[in-house]
C-alpha positions in Angstrom: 176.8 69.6 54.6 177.5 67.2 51.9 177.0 63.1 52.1 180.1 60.3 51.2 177.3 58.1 49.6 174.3 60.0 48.4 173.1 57.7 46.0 172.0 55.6 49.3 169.8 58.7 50.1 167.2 57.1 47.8 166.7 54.4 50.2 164.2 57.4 52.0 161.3 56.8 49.4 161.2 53.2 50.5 160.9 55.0 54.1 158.5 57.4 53.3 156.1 54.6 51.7 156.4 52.5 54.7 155.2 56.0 56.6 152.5 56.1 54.0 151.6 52.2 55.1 151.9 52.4 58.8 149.3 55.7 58.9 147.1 53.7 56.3 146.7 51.1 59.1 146.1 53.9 61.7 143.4 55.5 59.9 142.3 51.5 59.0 141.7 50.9 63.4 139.9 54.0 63.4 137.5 53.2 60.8 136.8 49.6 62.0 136.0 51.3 65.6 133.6 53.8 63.9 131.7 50.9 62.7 130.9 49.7 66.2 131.2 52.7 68.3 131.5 56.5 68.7 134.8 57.6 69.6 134.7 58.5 73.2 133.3 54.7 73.8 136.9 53.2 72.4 138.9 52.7 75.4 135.4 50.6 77.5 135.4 48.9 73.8 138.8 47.9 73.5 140.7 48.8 76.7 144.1 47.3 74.8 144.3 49.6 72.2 145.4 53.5 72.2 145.7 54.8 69.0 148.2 57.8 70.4 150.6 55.1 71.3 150.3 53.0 68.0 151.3 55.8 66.3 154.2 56.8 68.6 155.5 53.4 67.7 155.0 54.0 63.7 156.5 57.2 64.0 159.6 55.8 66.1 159.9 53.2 63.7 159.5 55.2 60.4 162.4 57.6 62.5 164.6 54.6 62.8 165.0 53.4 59.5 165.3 57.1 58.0 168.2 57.9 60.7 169.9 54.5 59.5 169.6 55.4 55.9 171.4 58.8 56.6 173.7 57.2 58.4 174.7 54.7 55.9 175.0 57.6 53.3 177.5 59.0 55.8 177.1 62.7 56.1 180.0 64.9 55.8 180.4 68.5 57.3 183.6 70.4 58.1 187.0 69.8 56.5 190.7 69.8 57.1 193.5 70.4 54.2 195.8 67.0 54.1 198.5 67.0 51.8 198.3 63.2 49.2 202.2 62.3 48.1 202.3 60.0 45.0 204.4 57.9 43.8 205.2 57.3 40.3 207.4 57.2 36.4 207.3 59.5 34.1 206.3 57.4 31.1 206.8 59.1 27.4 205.0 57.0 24.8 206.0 57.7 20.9 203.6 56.4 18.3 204.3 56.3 15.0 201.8 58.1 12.5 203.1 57.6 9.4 201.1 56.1 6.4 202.8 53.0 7.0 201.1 52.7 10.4 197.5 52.6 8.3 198.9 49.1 7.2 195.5 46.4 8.0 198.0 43.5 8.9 196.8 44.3 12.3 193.0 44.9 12.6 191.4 47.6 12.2 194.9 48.7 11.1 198.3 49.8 13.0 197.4 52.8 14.2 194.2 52.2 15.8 194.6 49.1 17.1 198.0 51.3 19.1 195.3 53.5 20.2 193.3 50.8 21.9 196.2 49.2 23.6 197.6 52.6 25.2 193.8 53.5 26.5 194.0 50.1 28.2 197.5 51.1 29.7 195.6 54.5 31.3 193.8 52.3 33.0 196.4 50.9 34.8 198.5 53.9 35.8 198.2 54.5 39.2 200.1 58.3 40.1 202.5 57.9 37.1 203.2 61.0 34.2 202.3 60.5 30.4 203.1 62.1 27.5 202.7 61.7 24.2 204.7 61.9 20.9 203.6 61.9 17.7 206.0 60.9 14.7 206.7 59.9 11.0 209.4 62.5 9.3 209.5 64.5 12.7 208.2 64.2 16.1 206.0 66.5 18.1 205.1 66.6 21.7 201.2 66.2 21.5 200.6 66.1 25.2 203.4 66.6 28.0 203.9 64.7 30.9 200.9 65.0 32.8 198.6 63.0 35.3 195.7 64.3 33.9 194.5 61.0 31.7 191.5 62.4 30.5 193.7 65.1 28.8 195.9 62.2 27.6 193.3 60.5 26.0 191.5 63.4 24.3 195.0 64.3 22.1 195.6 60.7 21.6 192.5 60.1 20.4 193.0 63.0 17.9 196.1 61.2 16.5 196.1 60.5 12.6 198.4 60.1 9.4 198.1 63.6 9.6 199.1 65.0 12.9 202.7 64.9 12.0 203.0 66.5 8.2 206.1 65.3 7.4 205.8 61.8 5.7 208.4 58.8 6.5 209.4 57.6 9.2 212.3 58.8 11.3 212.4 57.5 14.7 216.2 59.2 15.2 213.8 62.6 15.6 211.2 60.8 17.5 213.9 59.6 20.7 215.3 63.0 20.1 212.3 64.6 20.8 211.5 62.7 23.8 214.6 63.5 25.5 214.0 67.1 25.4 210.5 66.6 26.4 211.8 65.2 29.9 212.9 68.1 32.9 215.6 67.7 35.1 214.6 64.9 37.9 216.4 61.9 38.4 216.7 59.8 35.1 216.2 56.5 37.1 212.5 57.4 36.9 211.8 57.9 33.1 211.1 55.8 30.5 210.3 55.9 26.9 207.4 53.4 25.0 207.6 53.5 21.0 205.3 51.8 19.5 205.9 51.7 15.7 206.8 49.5 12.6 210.2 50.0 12.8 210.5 51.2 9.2 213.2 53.6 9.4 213.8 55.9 5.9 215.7 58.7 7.8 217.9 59.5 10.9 220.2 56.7 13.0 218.2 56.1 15.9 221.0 54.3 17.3 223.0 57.1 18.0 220.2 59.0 19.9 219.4 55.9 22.1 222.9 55.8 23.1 222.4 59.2 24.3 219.1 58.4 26.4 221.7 55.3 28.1 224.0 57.8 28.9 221.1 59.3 30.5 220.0 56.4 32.2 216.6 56.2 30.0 215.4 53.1 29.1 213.5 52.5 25.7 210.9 49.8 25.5 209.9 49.1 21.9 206.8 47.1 20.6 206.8 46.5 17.2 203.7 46.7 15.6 202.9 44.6 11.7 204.9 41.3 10.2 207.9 40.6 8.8 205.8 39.4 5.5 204.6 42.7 5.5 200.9 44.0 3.8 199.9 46.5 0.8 199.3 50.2 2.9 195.7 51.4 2.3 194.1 54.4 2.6 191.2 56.2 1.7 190.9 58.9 -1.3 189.6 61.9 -1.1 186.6 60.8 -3.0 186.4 58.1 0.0 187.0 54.9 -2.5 190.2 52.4 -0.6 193.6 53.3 -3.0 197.0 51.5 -2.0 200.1 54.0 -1.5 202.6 53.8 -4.7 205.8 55.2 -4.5 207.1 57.5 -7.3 208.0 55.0 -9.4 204.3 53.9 -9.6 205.1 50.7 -7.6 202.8 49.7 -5.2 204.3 49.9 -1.2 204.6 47.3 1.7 205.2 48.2 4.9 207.2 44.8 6.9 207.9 45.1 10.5 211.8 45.7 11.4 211.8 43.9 14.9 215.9 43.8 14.2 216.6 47.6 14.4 213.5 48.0 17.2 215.6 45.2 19.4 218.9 46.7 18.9 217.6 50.4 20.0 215.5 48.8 23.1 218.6 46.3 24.4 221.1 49.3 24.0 219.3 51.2 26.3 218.9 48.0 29.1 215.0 48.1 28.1 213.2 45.8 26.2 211.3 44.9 22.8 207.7 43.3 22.3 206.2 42.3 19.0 202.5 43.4 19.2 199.7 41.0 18.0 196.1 40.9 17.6 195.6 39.7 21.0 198.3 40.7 23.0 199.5 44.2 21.9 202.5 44.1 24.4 201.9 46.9 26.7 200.6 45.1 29.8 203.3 43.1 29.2 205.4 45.9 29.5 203.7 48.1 32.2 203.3 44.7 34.3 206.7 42.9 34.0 208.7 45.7 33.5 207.7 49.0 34.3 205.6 48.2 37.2 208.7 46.9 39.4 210.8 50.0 38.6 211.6 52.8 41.1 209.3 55.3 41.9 209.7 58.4 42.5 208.1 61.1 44.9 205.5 63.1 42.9 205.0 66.9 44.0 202.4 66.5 46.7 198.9 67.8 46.3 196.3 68.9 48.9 192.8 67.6 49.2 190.1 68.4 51.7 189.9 66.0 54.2 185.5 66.4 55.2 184.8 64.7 58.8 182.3 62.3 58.9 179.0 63.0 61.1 177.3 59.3 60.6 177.4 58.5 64.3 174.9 61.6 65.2 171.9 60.3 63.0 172.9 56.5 63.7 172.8 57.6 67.8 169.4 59.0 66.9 168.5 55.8 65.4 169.4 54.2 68.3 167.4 56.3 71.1 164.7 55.6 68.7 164.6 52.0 68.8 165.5 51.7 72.5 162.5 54.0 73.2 160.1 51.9 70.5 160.8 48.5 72.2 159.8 49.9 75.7 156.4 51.6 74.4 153.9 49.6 74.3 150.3 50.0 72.4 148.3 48.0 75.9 147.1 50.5 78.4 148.7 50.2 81.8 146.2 49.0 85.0 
C-alpha cells in the first residue's frame, strides 16, 4: 500500500493529541466522582452520566477524524500498466564557448548569463527533446536529444571556455554538427537555438544553413554582446583579471555581428533575437515561436496506473459519525 499524499499523514498527531485530550477528560469525571463517592454509588449520584458511553463517543470521534485524514492522503494499492503518449520538438541548442563569450558587456559575462537563460527555458519544456552543443573552433555534442532535463542541466552546467579546445569561433562546424546530431524523423519537428556573438573567424555558416532549409530546419539565433563591443577578460592562472591580446600584442574586443546571425536565421524561415540584460530572448523564442509549431508524437512510455482506495477509510469515517450522533452519554428510563 502506498498513499497519493502522505505528507497529509501528519495531520494523525493532531488526532492522536486530541485522543490524548478526550481520555484526559475521562479520567478528569472519574476523579471529580471519587471525591464525592465510591464507584459503585455513581449511577444513584449522577443517573445522566455513563462513563462507558462517554468514551464510546471519544473513541468514535477520535476514529472519525483519523479515517478522514487517511482518506484525504488517498491511499493507493494495486496497479494497472497505462501507456503516456507525448507530444513534443526536438530542440538542439548551440552555445558558443569561445573566449569571446567571457566578454562582461553582459553581466556576469556572455556565457553565464546564456546559462541562466537556457535553465529558465527547461522550465518551460513540457515533453520536448534537448540537446546541447558546445562550440568555438569546433562543435561537440555535449548532451543528445534527450527528455531527461536534469541530465541536460548537469553538462550544461559543466560548460566553459574550455569544453571545446579549439579557440575561435566557427559556427559553419557548429550547424554542421547539429545536423548530424538529429535521426531520421520528420524535419518539420526540429529546430536549432544558437546562442553566440556572432563573431565568425572560420567556416561559411551560410552554406551549412542552406543545407538545414533544404532540410526543413529552422535556425533561431540570439545574439548575445553589442555592436560597440567590450575588452574580453579572463582570469590568469595566478587568478589576477588579464584582457586577451592577440599576437600582435594588441588588446581584443569582441562586437556582436547581429548582420551575419540574421542572415543565417531568415535563410532558414527562423528567426534572430538580440539578447539583453533583462530579456535574454529565449522565452521570446520558445513562446512566440516555438511554442505554436507542430508537435510531434513522442515514443510512448508506460507508467503504473495505482487505484485509489480513499472511499474505504472515508466510508469508515462515515459509519463512525452516523453511529456517534445516535449514542448518547444519558442513561435510557
Amino acid at each position: 500500500m502506498r498513499f497519493a499524499q502522505p505528507f497529509l499523514l501528519h495531520l494523525l498527531w493532531g488526532v492522536l493529541i486530541l485522543g490524548v485530550f478526550l481520555y484526559g477528560r475521562i479520567a478528569y469525571h472519574k476523579k471529580i466522582l471519587h471525591r464525592f463517592s465510591q464507584e459503585h454509588l455513581w449511577n444513584a449520584i449522577v443517573p445522566f452520566f455513563r462513563r462507558a458511553r462517554l468514551a464510546g463517543k471519544y473513541i468514535m470521534l477520535t476514529g472519525v477524524l483519523a479515517f478522514s485524514v487517511l482518506g484525504l492522503a488517498r491511499p493507493q494499492w494495486g496497479f494497472k500498466w497505462e501507456e503516456i503518449k507525448r507530444q513534443g520538438l526536438d530542440i538542439l541548442v548551440a552555445v558558443d564557448t569561445s573566449k569571446s563569450m567571457l566578454t562582461q558587456d553582459v553581466k556576469p559575462n556572455r556565457l553565464e548569463r546564456t546559462k541562466l537563460a537556457v535553465q529558465d527555458l527547461i522550465k518551460k519544456l513540457k515533453g520536448d527533446r534537448i540537446g546541447l552543443i558546445a562550440f568555438a573552433g569546433d562543435a561537440f555534442m555535449i548532451c543528445p536529444l534527450t527528455v531527461d532535463y536534469g541530465g541536460f542541466l548537469l553538462s550544461l552546467n559543466d560548460l566553459n571556455v574550455e569544453t571545446v579546445p579549439r579557440g575561435g569561433t566557427n559556427l559553419s562546424r557548429a550547424i554542421a554538427e547539429a545536423l548530424r546530431g538529429y535521426d531520421h524523423v520528420l524535419n518539420k519537428y526540429k529546430v536549432i537555438v544558437m546562442i553566440t556573438d556572432g563573431d565568425n573567424l572560420e567556416g561559411d555558416p551560410l552554406v551549412q544553413a542552406r543545407k538545414a532549409k533544404e532540410m526543413g530546419i529552422k535556425i533561431y539565433c540570439i545574439g548575445i554582446g553589442t555592436q560597440d563591443g567590450e575588452l574580453i577578460q579572463f582570469a590568469s592562472e595566478s587568478g589576477e583579471a588579464e584582457f586577451l591580446k592577440d599576437r600582435e600584442g594588441n588588446f581584443v574586443k569582441s562586437r556582436l555581428n547581429e548582420k551575419l546571425l540574421q542572415e543565417i536565421a531568415l535563410s532558414t524561415g527562423g528567426v534572430y533575437v538580440r539578447a539583453s540584460g533583462a530579456a535574454f530572448g529565449l522565452d521570446l523564442i520558445y513562446g512566440q515561436e516555438l511554442a505554436r509549431l507542430e508537435r510531434r508524437e513522442i515514443e510512448g512510455r508506460k507508467e503504473k496506473r495505482y487505484y485509489d482506495r480513499f472511499q474505504i477509510p472515508l466510508a469508515m469515517a462515515f459509519l463512525l459519525l452516523f453511529a456517534e450522533t445516535w449514542l448518547t452519554t444519558r442513561k435510557t428510563r
